[in-house]
N, C-alpha and C positions, 0 to 999 in steps of 0.2 A: 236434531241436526248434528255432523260430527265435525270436527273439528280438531285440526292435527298440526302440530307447529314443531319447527327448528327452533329450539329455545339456547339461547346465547349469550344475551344481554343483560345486564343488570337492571332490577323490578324497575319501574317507572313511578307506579300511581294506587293504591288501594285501589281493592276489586269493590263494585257496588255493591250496598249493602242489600242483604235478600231475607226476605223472612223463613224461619222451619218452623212446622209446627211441632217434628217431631226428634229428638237427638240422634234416635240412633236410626232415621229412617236415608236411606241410600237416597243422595241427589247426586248429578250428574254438574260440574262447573260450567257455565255459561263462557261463551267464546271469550267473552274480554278478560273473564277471571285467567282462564287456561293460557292466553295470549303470555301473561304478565306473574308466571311460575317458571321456575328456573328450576333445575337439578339438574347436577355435575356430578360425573366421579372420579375418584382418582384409585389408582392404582396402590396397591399397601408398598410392592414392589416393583421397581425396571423402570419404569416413570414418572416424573410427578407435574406433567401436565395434565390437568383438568378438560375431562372430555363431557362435551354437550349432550344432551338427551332430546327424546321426539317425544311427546306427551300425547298419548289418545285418548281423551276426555270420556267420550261415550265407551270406550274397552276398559275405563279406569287402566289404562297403561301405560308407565315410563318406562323407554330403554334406552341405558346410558349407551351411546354410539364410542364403541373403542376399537381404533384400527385394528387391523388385521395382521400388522406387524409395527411393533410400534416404536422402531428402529430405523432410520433411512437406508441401513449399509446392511443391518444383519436381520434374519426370518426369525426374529423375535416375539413369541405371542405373549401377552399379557394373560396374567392369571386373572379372571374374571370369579374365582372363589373367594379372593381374598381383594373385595372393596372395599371404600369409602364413600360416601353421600355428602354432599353439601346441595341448601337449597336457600333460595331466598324466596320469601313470602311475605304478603303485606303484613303491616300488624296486626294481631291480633290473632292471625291465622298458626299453626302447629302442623306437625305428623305426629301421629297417636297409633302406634309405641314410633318411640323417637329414630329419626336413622339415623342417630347418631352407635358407633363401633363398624366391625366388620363384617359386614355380609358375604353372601353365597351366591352373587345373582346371576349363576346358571339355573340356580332352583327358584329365584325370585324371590321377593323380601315385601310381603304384606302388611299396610298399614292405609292409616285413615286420614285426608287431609282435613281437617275441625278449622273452620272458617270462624270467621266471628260471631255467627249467630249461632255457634254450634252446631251446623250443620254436618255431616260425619261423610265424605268423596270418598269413598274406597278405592284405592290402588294398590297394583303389582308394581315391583320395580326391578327391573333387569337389566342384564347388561348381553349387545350382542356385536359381536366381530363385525366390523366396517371396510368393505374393500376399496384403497384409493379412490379417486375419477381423477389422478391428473392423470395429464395426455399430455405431456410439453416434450420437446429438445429443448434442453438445458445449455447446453453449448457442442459446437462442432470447431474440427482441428484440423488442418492440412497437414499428415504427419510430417511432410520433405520442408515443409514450407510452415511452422508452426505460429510465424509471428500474420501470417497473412492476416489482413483484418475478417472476422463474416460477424457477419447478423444475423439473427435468427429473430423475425417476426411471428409473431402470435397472428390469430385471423381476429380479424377486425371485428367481423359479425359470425353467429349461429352458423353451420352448415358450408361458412367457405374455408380456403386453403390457407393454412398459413405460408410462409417462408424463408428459406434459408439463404441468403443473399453472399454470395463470395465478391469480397472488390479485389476485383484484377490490376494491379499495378505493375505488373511486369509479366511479360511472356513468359518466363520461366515458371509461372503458375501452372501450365498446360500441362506438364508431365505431375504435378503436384496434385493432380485434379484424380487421380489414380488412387490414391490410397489415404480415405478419409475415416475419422473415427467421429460419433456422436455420443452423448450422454442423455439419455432420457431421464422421464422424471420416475421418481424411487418406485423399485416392482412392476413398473412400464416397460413392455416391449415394444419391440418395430419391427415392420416391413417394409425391405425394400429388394427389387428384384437384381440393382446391382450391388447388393452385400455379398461376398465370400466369407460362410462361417468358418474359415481354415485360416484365414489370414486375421479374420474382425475387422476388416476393412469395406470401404464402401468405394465404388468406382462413381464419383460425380462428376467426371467428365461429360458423359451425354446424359443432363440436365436429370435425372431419375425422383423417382416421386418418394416421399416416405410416409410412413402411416405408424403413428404410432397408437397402441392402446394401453388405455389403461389399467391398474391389476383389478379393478371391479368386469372386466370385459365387456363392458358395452362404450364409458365415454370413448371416442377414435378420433384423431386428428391428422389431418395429412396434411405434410410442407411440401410445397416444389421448390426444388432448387435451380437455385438462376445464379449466373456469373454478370458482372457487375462494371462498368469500368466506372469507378467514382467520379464527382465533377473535382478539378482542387480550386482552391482558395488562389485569388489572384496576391492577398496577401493577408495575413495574420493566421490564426490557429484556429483548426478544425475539430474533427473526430479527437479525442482524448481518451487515450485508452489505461488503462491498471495491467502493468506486463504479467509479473509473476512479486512476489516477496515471502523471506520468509522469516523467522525466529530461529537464532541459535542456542539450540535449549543444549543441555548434557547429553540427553537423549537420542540427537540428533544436530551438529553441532555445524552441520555442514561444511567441513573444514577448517573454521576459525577454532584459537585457544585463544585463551582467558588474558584479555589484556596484550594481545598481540595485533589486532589487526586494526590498519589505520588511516588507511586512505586507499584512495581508488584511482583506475587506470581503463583507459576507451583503448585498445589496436584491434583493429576487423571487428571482425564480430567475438572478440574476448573482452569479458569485464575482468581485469587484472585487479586485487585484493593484497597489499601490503604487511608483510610478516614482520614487523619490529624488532623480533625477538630473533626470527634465525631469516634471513634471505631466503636463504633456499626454498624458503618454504609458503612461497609468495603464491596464490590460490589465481585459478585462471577455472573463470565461469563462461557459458556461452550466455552472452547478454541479452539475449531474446526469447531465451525459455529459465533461466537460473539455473542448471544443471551443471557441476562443478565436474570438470573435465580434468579427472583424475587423471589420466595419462597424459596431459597436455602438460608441460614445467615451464619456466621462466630458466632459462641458459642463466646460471650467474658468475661463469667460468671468469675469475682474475677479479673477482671483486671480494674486499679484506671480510672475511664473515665473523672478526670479531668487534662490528661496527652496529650502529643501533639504525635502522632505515624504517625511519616512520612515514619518509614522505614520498613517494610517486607520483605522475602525471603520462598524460599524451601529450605531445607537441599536436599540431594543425594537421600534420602527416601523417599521424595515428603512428608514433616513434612514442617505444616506452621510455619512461625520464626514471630514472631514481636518484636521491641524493642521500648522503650522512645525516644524521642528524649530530649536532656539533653543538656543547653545550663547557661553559663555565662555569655555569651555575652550581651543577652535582657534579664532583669527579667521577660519583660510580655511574654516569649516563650513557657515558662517553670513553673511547678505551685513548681517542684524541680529536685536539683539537683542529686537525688538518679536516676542508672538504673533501669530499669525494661526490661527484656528478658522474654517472654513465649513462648513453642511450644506446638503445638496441638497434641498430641501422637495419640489420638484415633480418629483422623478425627476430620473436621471443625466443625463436629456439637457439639460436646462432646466439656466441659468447658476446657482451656490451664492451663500449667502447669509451674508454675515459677521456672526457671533457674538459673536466678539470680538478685538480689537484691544488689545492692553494692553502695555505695559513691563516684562521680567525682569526691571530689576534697580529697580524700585521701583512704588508703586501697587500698584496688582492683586494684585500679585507680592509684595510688601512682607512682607521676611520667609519668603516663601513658596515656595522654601523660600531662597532668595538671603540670607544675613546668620548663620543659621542654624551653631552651631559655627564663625563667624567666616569662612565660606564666603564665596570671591570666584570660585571654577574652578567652575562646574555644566553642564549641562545639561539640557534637560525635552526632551519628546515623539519621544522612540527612538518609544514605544511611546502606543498611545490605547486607552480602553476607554469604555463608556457605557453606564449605568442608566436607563432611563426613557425615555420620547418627548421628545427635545431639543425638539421643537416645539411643543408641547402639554404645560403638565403640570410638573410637578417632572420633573428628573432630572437625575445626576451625572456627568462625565465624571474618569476617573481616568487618570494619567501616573506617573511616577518621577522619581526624582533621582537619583543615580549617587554622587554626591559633593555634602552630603552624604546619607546615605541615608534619602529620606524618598519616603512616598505623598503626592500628589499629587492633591486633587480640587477640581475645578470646581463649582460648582453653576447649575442653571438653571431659571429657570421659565416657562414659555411663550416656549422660547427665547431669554432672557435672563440674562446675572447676575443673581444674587438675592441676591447676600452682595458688601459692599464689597473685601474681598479671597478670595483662592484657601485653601485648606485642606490644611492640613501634617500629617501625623502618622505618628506610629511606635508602632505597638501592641505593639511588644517581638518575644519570640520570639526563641530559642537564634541564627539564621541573622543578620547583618549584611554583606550582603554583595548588591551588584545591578551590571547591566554593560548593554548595548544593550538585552536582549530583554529584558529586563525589565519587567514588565506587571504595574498593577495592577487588579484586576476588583472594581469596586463592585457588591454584591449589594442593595444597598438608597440607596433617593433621599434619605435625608433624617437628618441627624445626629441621636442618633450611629450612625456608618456601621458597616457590614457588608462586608469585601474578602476579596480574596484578591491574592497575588503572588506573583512567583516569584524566585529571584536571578539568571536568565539565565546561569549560567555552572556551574563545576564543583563549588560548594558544597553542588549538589543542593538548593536549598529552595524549598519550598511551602511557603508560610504564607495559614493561613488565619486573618482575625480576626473576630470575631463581634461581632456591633453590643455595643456599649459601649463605655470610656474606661479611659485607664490602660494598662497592659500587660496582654493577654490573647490575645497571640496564642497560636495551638494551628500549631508545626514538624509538619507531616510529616515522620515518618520515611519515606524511598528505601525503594520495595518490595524485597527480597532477591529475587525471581522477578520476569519478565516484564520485565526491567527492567536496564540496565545502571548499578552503584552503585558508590561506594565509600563510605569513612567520610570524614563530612562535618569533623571534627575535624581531619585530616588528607589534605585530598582529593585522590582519584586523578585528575590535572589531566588524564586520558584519556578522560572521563564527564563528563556538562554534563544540566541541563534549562536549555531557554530557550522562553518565553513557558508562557503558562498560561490555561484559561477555563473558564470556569463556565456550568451551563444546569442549570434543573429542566425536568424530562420525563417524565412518569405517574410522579409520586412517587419519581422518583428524583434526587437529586442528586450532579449531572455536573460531574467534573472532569477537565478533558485538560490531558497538557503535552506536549511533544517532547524525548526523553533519546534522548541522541549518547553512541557512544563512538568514539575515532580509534583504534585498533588495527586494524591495519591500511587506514587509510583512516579518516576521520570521515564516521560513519554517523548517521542519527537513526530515531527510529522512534517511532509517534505509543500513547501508554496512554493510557488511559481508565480510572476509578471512579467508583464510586458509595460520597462523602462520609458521606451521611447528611443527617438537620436536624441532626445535634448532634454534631460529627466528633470524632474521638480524636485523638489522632497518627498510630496505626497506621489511622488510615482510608484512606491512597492503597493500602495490602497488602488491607487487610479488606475494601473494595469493589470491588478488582479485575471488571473485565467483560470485557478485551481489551486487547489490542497488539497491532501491527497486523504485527510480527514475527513472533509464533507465536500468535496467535489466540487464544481466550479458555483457561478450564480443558481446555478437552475439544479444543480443536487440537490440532495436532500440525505443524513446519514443515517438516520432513522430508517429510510423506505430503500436502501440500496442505491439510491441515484437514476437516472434514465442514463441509460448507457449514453457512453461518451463525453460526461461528464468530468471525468477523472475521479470519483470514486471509488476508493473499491476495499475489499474487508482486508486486506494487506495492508491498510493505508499507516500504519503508525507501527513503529515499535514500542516497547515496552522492557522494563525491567521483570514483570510479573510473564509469565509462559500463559498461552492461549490451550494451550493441551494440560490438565490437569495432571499430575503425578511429576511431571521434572522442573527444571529451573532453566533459569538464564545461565552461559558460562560464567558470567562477570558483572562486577559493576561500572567497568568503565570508568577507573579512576581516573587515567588520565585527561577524561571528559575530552574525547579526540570524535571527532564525526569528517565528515565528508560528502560532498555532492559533485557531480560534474555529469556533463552534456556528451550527447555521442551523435552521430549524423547518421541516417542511414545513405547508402550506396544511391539510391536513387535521387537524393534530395525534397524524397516528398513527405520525409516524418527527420524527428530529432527525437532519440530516446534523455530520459532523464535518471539518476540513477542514485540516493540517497544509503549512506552506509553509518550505522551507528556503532560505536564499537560495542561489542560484547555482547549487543542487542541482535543486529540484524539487518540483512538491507531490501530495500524494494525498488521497484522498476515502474516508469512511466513511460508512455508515447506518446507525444505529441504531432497531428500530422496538417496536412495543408486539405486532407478529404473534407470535404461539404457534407456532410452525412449527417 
C-alpha cells in the first residue's frame, strides 16, 4: 500500500516496533513509521528557512519542496546543489551514511533509514522547485481617493468568489472609481477585463470581476467587486484602521534631522511637523497616505528665525499655532526671553500673524508662572495645545511649566488677549511630576477651565481635571494590559508616557498618549480610550479601544489582527531600524514625543497621529463604519 505525506511537524511518538530477520534485506516503512518522519532542508545560501519534504515510502523517496523563487520581490532561485538535511526520527532510529554536510540534490543523495531493529529503508533524497498556490489580492487602492476604506474578502468556501468590498462615504468616490491599483500575492497574476496595461490601472466603476492565479497555474480565485455604503455607529468607535508609518532611518530620513523635530500640527488635509532648530524648515506631510510634500512650505515670513520653536498646534479651525520656546533655565536655549505666538489665518502658505509678544519674567507672565514657589529656573512652550478658533471667538491656548509645575493658559478672543495676564493652575492630583512632552489640553474656552495633562516622563500620569476650582483632579491609573507600566510610587524609569490629547467623536471621548518602554531598545507605541463625560481613574483601562501594538480586545500581534482592529506592523517605533544596514537619525535626547487628533471633512472618521522624535511617526483611523 503507498503512502505519501506533507511532513512538517515535529516527531510525536516512537514507530512500533517490527521484527527483520535480515540487516541488510530492503523493507519498505509502514504508514504510521512514514506519517511520523520529518526531513527539512535548508539552503547553504539566499535563505535560511527550513523547507518541508513529501516522503514516498514505497519509491523510497524524499523531496525537500523549495520554492520556485525563494524571494517575495525578486526571481530568485535557490541553489539546490549546495544543501542541508535535518531530520527528526524516533529513537533509536539513524541514516546510514549520515546526511549530515552538503549535498547535490539535483543528482540526489542515497542512504539507508536503520530503524531499531536494524532494519535497513532505502532512500533517495532530492530537492525539487515548488511553484506558489497563492491566489490572494492582498490589498487594493483608490488612487484619487487613497484613504477610501475597502476590503478585500477571501471566499468563504471551495469553488466560490471572493470579494473586494469599496465603502462609499461620499459621492466624490464615483470619479475615484476610475483608476484603481491591486497587489496580488507574490508571482501571482490577474485578469481583469477592465485593466489598462498602459496606465496599470483598473476601472471598477462597473463592478468588474477579477481572477487572479497563481505562479503554480492552476490555484485561480476570482473576487467581484462591489461598492458599499457602510451602516455608521449611532455612537462610539467602529472600523479601526493602521493609516501609513514610518522610521527615520539615515537612509531614508523622510525629511526630519537629528534632534529637530518635535511636535505636530492637523490644517486640511496637511500633518504639519516642527523644526526646532530652523523654522523654515517645518515638514508638511499629506495626513492620509504620509507622503512628505516637498513643494508644499510653511510661510514663515516676519517671524525672528534666531528663536528655538519646539511647539506647534491647530486651533478647532485647523489655524496653524506656533509658539517660542522661552527658557531660564539654559541661556544657550533661548536667544530671549520675550514670547512669541503666531497663527496662520490665511493658510500655511500666506506670512503668520503675531498674537502675542510679551515678557517671561514680568507683565503678561507676572506670576505666571515665573515668581511662583520662589521660582527663578523655568521654562514654557516644550509643548502647545489650543481650545477654540484663535481667530474668531473665545479660545484658550494651554503650555506647561517644568519647574515649577504648573498649567499654563492663554486666553483669546477674537485673536487677542482678553485677560491682563496668563493663567496658572494646579488642580492637584496624586502625580507632581512634568518634563519636555509635557502637554496640557484645554477642553473648554472659558474659566473655570476643563484640562488634561500628562507628565511626559516615567511617572506614567494622566490627569485629567474637570471644569472647577480647587484641587479635583481625577490621576489615571497606567492600564495593566495593552500597555507598558509600572508603579507610579516607585517608577520603572524603563516605561514613560509623553504627550497627551483629547477629541469627542460620535459620543465618544478620546484620549491618546504615547507609552515607551527601553527594554531592549526604547520603544513607544500609541493607546487610545474612551474617557467618558465623567471619567474615573480606571478610565484610561475601562475605555480601552486600541494600541497600536496589538490592536484592540479582539487583535492579536502575533497573527496580524482581524482587520479593523487597529493593528498594524507600523505599530510602534523604535530606536533600532526595521531595515537592516542603517540606523535611526537620533536618540531623541530631548525625550520630546507628540500625539494629536485630526477630523475628517465628513465627520464620519477622526484620524490619530503619534510622532517620536528621531524615531518616527504613525497614523491611525478611527471611524463610526459598523464594519
Amino acid at each position: 500500500m503507498k503512502y505519501k505525506y506533507i511532513v512538517s511537524g515535529l516527531l510525536a511518538a516512537a514507530l512500533m516496533a517490527t521484527s527483520c530477520a535480515e540487516v541488510d534485506e530492503i523493507n519498505h516503512l509502514d504508514g504510521v513509521g512514514t506519517s511520523q518522519l520529518t526531513v527539512k532542508g535548508l539552503l547553504v545560501e539566499g535563505s535560511t528557512a527550513e523547507y518541508p519534504s513529501v516522503i514516498d515510502a514505497e519509491n523510497g523517496l524524499i523531496t525537500v519542496q523549495v520554492p520556485y523563487y525563494i524571494s517575495d520581490t525578486d526571481p530568485i532561485m535557490g541553489d539546490l546543489t549546495q544543501m542541508k538535511l535535518e531530520a527528526q526520527m524516533p529513537v533509536g532510529y539513524k541514516f546510514s551514511p549520515s546526511i549530515s554536510g552538503i549535498h547535490d540534490l539535483t543528482q540526489g543523495f542515497q542512504t539507508n533509514l536503520i530503524d531499531d531493529k536494524g532494519c535497513a529503508h532505502p532512500f533517495t533524497i532530492v530537492a525539487d522547485y515548488v511553484k506558489s498556490s497563492a491566489a490572494k489580492i492582498t490589498s487594493a487602492l483608490l488612487v484619487e481617493s487613497p484613504r477610501t476604506t475597502i476590503v478585500v474578502n477571501e471566499p468563504v468556501a471551495p469553488g466560490e468568489n471572493g470579494s473586494i468590498v469599496i465603502y462609499k462615504t461620499s459621492s466624490s468616490l464615483d470619479g475615484a472609481l476610475h483608476a484603481a491599483t491591486i497587489e496580488v500575492s507574490p508571482w501571482a497574476t490577474f485578469e481583469c477585463p477592465a485593466y489598462d496595461p498602459a496606465t496599470g490601472m483598473i476601472d471598477m466603476s462597473g463592478n468588474p470581476s477579477i481572477t487572479v492565479t497563481a505562479q503554480d497555474g492552476v490555484t485561480k480565485v476570482t473576487y467581484d467587486i462591489m461598492v458599499d455604503l457602510p451602516k455608521l455607529l449611532e455612537s462610539g468607535i467602529g472600523y479601526i484602521a493602521n493609516m501609513w508609518g514610518f522610521q527615520t532611518t539615515v537612509d531614508d530620513p523622510h525629511g526630519f534631522e537629528a534632534g529637530a523635530n518635535t511636535s505636530l500640527a492637523v490644517v486640511g488635509d496637511y500633518l504639519i511637523v516642527a523644526n526646532r532648530l530652523d523654522v523654515t524648515k517645518m515638514l508638511v506631510f499629506d495626513r492620509f497616505n504620509g507622503e512628505l510634500l516637498e513643494n508644499v512650505r510653511v510661510n514663515t515670513t516676519g517671524m525672528p528665525t534666531d528663536r528655538e520653536y519646539r511647539a506647534i498646534c491647530n486651533d478647532d479651525a485647523g489655524h496653524l499655532i506656533a509658539a517660542t520656546f522661552t527658557s531660564t533655565v539654559d541661556a544657550t536655549a533661548t536667544a530671549s526671553t520675550d514670547v512669541r505666538i503666531f497663527v496662520w489665518k490665511d493658510g500655511i502658505q500666506n506670512p503668520p500673524t503675531s498674537i502675542l509678544w510679551a515678557n517671561m519674567l514680568g507683565g503678561y507672565f507676572k506670576n505666571a508662572p515665573y515668581g511662583i514657589n520662589n521660582a527663578t529656573k523655568l521654562h514654557l512652550f516644550s509643548t502647545i495645545a489650543c481650545c477654540g478658533d484663535i481667530t474668531s471667538g473665545d479660545a484658550v491656548i494651554g503650555t506647561t511649566s517644568p519647574q515649577p509645575i504648573r498649567c499654563v493658559f492663554l486666553e483669546f478672543t477674537d485673536g487677542k488677549p482678553s485677560q491682563p495676564t496668563a493663567y496658572v493652575e494646579w488642580g492637584g492630583g496624586k502625580y507632581a511630576s512634568m518634563w519636555n512632552a509635557s502637554k496640557a489640553v484645554p477642553i473648554t474656552k472659558n474659566r473655570p477651565l476643563g484640562y488634561l495633562w500628562d507628565s511626559g516622563n516615567a511617572r506614567l500620569g494622566m490627569v485629567f481635571t474637570p471644569v472647577g476650582t480647587g484641587n479635583r483632579a481625577i490621576s489615571f491609573e497606567a492600564p495593566k494590559s495593552h500597555f507598558w507600566w509600572g508603579d507610579a510610587s516607585k517608577p520603572d524609569w524603563s516605561k514613560s508616557v509623553r504627550s497627551i490629547a483629547y477629541c469627542e467623536f460620535n459620543g465618544a471621548h478620546l484620549v491618546a498618549t504615547t507609552n515607551g518602554t527601553n527594554n531592549g531598545g526604547f520603544a513607544h507605541r500609541l493607546y487610545v480610550a474612551n474617557v467618558g463625560a465623567n471619567p474615573t481613574v480606571t478610565s484610561m483601562t475601562d475605555g480601552f479601544i486600541f494600541d497600536s501594538r496589538e490592536g484592540n480586545s479582539l487583535g492579536d500581534a502575533s497573527k496580524g489582527g482581524p482587520i479593523g482592529t487597529g493593528y498594524g506592523p507600523t505599530g510602534m517605533t523604535s530606536v533600532f531600524p526595521y531595515v537592516s544596514g542603517t540606523s535611526i537619525i537620533g536618540p531623541n535626547t530631548l525625550e520630546m514625543n507628540d500625539v494629536i487628533f485630526g477630523r475628517s471633512s465628513d465627520g464620519n472618521a477622526v484620524q490619530v497621529y503619534m510622532l517620536v522624535g528621531d524615531q518616527g511617526l504613525i497614523a491611525y483611523e478611527m471611524t463610526r463604519f459598523d464594519i
